[in-house]
N, C-alpha and C positions, 0 to 999 in steps of 0.2 A: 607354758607358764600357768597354766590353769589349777595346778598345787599352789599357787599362790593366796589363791580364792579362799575366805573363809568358808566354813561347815554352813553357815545361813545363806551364804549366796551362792551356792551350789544346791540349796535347797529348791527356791528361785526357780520357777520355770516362764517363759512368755506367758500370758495370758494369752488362750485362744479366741477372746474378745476382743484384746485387743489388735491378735493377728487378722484375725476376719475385716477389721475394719480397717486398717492397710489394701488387705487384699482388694478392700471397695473400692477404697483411692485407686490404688493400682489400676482395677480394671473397669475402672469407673463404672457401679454397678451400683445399684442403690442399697444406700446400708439399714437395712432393718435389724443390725447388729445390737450397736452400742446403744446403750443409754441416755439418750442424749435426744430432746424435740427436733422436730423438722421445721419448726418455725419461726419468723423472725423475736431477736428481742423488743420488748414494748421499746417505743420511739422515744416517750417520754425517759426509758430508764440509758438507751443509748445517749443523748443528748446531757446526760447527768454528766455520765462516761467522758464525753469530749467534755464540756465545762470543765470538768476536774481535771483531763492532762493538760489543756489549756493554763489553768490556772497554777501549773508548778507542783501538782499534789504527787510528786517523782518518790521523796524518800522514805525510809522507814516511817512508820504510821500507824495508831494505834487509836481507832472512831469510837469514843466510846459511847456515841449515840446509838450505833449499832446494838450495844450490849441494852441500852434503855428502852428502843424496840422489840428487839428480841424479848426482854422482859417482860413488856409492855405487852404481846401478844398473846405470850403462854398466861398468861391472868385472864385474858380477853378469853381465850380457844378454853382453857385448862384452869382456870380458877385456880394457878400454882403461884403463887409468892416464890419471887427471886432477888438477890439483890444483885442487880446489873454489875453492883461494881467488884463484887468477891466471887460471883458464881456463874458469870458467861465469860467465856473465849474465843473469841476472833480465830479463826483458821484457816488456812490455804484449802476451802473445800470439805464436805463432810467425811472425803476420805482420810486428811490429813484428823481430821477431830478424833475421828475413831481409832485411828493407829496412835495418836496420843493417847487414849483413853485408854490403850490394850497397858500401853507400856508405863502408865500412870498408878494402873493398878496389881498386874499381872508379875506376877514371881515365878521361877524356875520350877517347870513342873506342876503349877496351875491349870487343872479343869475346866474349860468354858465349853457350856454348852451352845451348841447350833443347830437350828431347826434343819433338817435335810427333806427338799433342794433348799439351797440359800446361794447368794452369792459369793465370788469366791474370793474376794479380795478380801473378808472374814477371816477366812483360816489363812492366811499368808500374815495378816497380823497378829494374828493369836501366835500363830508360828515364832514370829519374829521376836516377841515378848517374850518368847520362853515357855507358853501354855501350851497346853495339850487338847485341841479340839474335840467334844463327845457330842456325838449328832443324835439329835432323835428327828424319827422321821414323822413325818407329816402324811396323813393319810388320804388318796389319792378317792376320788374327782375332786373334793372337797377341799382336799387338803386342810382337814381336821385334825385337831388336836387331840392324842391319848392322853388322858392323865394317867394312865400306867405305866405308859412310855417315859411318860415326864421323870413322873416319880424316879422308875427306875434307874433313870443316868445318874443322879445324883451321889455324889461319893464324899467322904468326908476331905476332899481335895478339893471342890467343888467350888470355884471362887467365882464367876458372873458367868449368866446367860447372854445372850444375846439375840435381840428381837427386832426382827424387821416389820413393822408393817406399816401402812401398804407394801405386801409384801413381793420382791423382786428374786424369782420371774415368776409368781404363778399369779400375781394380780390379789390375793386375798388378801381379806380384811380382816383380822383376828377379832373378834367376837370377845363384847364382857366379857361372858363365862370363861372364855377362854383365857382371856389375860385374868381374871381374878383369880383363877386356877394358878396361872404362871406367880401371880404376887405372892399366895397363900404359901406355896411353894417354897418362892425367895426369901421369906420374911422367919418362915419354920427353919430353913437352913442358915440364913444369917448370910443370902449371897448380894451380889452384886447384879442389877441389869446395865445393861450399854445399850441403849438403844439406837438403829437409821430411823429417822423420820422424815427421809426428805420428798416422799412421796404425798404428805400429808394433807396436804391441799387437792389431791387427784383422787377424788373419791367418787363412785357413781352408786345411782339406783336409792337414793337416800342413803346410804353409808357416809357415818363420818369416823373419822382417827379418834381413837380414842391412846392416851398416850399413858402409858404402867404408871406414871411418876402420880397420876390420879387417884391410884386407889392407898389404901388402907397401910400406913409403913414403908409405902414404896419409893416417897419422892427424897427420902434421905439416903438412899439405896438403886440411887439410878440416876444414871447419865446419858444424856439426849443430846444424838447429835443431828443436826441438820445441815442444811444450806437452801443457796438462794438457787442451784443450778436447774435443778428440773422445772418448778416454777412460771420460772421466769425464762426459761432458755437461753443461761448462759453458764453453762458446764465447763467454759475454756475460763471464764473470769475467776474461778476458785475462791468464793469467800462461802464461809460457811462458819459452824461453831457448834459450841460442845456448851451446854447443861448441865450443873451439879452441884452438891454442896461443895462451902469454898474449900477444904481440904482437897478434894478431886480436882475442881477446877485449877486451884494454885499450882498445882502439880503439871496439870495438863497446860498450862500457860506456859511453865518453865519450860518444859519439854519442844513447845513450840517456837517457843521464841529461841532455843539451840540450835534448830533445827533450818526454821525458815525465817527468823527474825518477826515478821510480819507478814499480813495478807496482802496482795496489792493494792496499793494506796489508792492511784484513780480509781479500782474499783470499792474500794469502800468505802467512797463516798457519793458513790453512785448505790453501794446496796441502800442508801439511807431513803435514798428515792423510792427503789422497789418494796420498802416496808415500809414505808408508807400510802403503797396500791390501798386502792378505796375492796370492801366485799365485793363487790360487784364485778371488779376483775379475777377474782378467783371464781364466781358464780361462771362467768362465761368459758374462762381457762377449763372446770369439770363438764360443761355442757359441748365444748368443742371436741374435749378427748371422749367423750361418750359418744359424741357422733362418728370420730374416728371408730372408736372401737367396734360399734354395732354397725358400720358398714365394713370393715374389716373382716370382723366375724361372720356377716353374710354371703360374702364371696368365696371367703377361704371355705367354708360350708359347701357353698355350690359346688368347688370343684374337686369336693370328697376329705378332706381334712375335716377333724373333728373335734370340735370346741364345745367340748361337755362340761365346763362349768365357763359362765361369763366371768372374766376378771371385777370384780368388787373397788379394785383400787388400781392406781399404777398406772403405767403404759405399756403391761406388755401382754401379749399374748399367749399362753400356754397352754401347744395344740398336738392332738394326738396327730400321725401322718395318716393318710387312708389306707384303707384295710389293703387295699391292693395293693400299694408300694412295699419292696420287698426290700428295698433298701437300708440299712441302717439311719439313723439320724444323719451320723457325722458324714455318710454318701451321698446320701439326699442333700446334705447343703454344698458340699461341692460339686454336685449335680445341677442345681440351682444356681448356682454363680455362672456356671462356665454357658449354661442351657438359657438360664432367661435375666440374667446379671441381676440377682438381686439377693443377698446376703441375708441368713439368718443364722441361728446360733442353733447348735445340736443340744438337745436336754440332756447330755451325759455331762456338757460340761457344770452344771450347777447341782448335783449329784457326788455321793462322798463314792469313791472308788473301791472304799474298803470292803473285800467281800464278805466280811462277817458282820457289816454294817445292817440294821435292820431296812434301812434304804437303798433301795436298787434301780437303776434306771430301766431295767431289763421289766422289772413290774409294769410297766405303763405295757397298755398294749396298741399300738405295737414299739413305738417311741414318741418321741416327743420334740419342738422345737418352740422356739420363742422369738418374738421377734414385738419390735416395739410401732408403734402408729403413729 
């Protein structure tokens, strides 16, 4: 029966992400996989959680305090003017935000650019909208930005980039220059940004997010999605939300509300709790993942793995293997599981496969793996 299948879900493959982290389930290993904290959520914002299914908050729901926080901070963070009630949307998750935002703006045979590595649930959207994914690659230890490279993707098809930062997996933190580069860019071509920022609050070493929608033409010209998962450590609860003028945003509402109706109710009224954490919870949340990380990176150092730039943002780590291991990536981590049960992710998967791509996994020397803290 599998001719039954449409042309897009036969496009459709697992996520080797999210096979690896089965695999942890399965053989109970520890998952340095997915995405996702190792640690509990704040008490205070569990405790919202019960109140609220306690309290009957069961059916469709739509908080629009949320949208007035939401608001309320990017002014605070970003000095952006929004109006909660035309230009935020509630969504099942910043993944569900973004795959509205593909399909909100994206037409058949639409260009969007992707920085390569990026994550891959990117182009499975872009995919599924109809667009045609064009990578430029990012230039390795640094993973620095060409503006020649930039330039050159650009094609009069060229309808939105897309920009991760804090950027997942190699942890950087796109720089002014960089993103004023990226705006000058978007603003000369007349495109679109989408942006993830749901790393935003995970920044080390004095790094802070700076978000496109800040500079110069850009915030009429870009859509910011986030959430509350990495944060706060609750990636299963899925609420999150999309950024935009209200044209983009109406769009991306309709789309969602066809799709999922709504985010889940107890927890949207439990996000109301976690935006309203005082600074001081976020001050400790970047000092606790700095200490992960800098002890992280000292062990995995010790025992010949080679972490030649510190991640800047994020939680993850992107690490060459040691010189000696002659192993592929994707060997090494089923090496790893079966050997000392603890799951990582091969850097091929966040890598475009394309061999004419200017980005190759095969450049890192000798490969590469990722794994979060």
């Amino acid at each position: 029966m599998e001719q039954k299948l449409s042309s897009v879900a036969k496009m459709l493959t697992c996520s080797p992400i999210q096979q690896l982290s089965y695999l942890a389930q399965t053989c109970n290993a520890i998952n340095l996989a997915e995405g996702f904290p190792d640690f509990p959520a704040p008490s205070y914002l569990k405790d919202a959680a019960i109140s609220a299914i306690r309290s009957d908050f069961n059916q469709y729901r739509h908080v629009q305090q949320i949208c007035d926080y939401v608001a309320y901070q990017l002014k605070q963070m970003h000095g952006l003017h929004v109006d909660p009630l035309t230009d935020v949307v509630i969504c099942c998750g910043q993944s569900e935000a973004f795959a509205a935002a593909m399909f909100a703006v994206i037409n058949q045979g639409d260009e969007v650019i992707l920085f390569d590595p990026s994550y891959e649930t990117y182009e499975t959207c872009i995919r599924l909208a109809g667009g045609v994914p064009v990578y430029v690659a990012l230039d390795p230890p640094h993973w620095s930005l060409d503006p020649k490279k930039l330039a050159k993707s650009f094609t009069g098809r060229t309808k939105a980039i897309v920009l991760n930062s804090p950027h997942n997996p190699t942890g950087k933190v796109f720089t002014r220059d960089e993103l004023e580069i990226i705006a000058e860019t978007c603003c000369t071509w007349d495109i679109l940004a989408v942006t993830d920022e749901v790393y935003e609050h995970i920044t080390f070493d004095e790094e802070r997010h700076i978000s496109i929608a800040t500079f110069p033409g850009m915030q009429k010209r870009t859509i910011i999605t986030s959430s509350l998962s990495k944060s706060f450590s609750v990636t299963g609860w899925r609420i999150g939300w999309a950024i935009g003028p209200a044209c983009f945003a109406s769009a991306i509402r309709n789309i969602h509300v066809k799709i999922t109706d709504s985010a889940p109710a107890p927890f949207q009224e439990a996000a109301l709790t976690a935006l309203r954490s005082s600074p001081e919870y976020f001050d400790a949340l970047r000092q606790d993942y700095k200490s992960k990380r800098d002890y992280l990176a000292q062990v995995l150092t010790k025992i010949g793995f080679q972490v030649s730039v510190m991640p800047k943002g994020s939680f993850f780590l992107f690490m060459e293997l040691p010189p000696t291991c002659t192993l592929s990536d994707v060997d090494f981590v089923e090496a790893l599981i079966k050997q000392a049960g603890v799951v990582a992710v091969p850097g091929c998967v966040f890598f475009h496969p394309d061999p004419d791509s200017s980005t190759k996994e095969e450049d890192l020397s000798p490969t590469a793996i990722s794994c979060h803290t």
